[in-house]
C-alpha positions as CSV (number, residue, x, y, z in Angstrom):
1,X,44.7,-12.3,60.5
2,X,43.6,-11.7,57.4
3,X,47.3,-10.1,56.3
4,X,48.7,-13.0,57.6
5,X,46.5,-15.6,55.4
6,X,47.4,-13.1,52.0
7,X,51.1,-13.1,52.8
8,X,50.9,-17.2,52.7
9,X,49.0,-16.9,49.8
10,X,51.2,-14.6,48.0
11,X,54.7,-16.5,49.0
12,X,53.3,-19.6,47.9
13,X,52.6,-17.6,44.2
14,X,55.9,-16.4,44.1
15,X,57.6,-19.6,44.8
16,X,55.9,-21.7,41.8
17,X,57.6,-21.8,38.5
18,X,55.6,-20.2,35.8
19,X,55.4,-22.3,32.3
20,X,57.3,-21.7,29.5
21,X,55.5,-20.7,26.5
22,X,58.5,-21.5,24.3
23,X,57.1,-25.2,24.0
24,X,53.9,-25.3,22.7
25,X,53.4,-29.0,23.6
26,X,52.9,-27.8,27.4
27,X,51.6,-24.9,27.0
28,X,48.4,-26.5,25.1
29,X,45.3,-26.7,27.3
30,X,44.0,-30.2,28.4
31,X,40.3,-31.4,27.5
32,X,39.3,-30.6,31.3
33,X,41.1,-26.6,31.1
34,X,39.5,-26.3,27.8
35,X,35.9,-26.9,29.4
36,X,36.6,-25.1,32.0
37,X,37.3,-22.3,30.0
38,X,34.5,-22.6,27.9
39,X,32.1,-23.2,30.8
40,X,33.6,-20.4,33.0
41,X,32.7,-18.0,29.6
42,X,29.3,-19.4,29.4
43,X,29.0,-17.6,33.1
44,X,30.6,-14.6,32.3
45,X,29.0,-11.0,31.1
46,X,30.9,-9.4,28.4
47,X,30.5,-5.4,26.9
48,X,30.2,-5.1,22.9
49,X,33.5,-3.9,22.2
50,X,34.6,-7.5,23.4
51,X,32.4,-9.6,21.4
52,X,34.4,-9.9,18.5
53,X,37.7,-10.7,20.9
54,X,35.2,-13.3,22.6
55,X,34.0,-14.8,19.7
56,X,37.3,-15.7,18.2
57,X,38.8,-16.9,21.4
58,X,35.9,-19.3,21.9
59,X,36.2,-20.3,18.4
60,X,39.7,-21.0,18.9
61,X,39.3,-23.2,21.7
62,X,36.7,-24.6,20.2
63,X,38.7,-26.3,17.4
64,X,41.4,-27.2,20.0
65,X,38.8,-29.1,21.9
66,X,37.2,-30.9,18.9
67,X,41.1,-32.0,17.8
68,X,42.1,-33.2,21.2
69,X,39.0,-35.6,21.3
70,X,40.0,-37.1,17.9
């Protein structure tokens, strides 16, 4: 049963069209992806050699949120 259900799972996957990331106005994230991002990092346990990685994604999408609410 539970074979069955991943199979499904994985042909629907397979079937949906992946962006682009030629065009950057699509492939920007929303408010809404942004937050839940952000809030899904909040949650999330990272190791020291990631920090740095962390921190500058963060701050990243942290200007991108502030200039999508203007």
């Amino acid at each position: 049963m539970i074979k069955q259900v991943m199979a499904i799972i994985n042909k629907g996957r397979s079937q949906k069209e992946t962006p682009k990331a030629g065009n950057t106005e699509e492939s920007k994230l929303t408010q809404s992806e942004i937050e839940f991002v952000l809030a899904t990092l909040r949650e999330c346990n990272f190791k020291g050699s990631q920090v740095v990685a962390l921190y500058t994604t963060v701050l990243k999408l942290q200007q991108q949120y502030k200039e999508n609410e203007k």
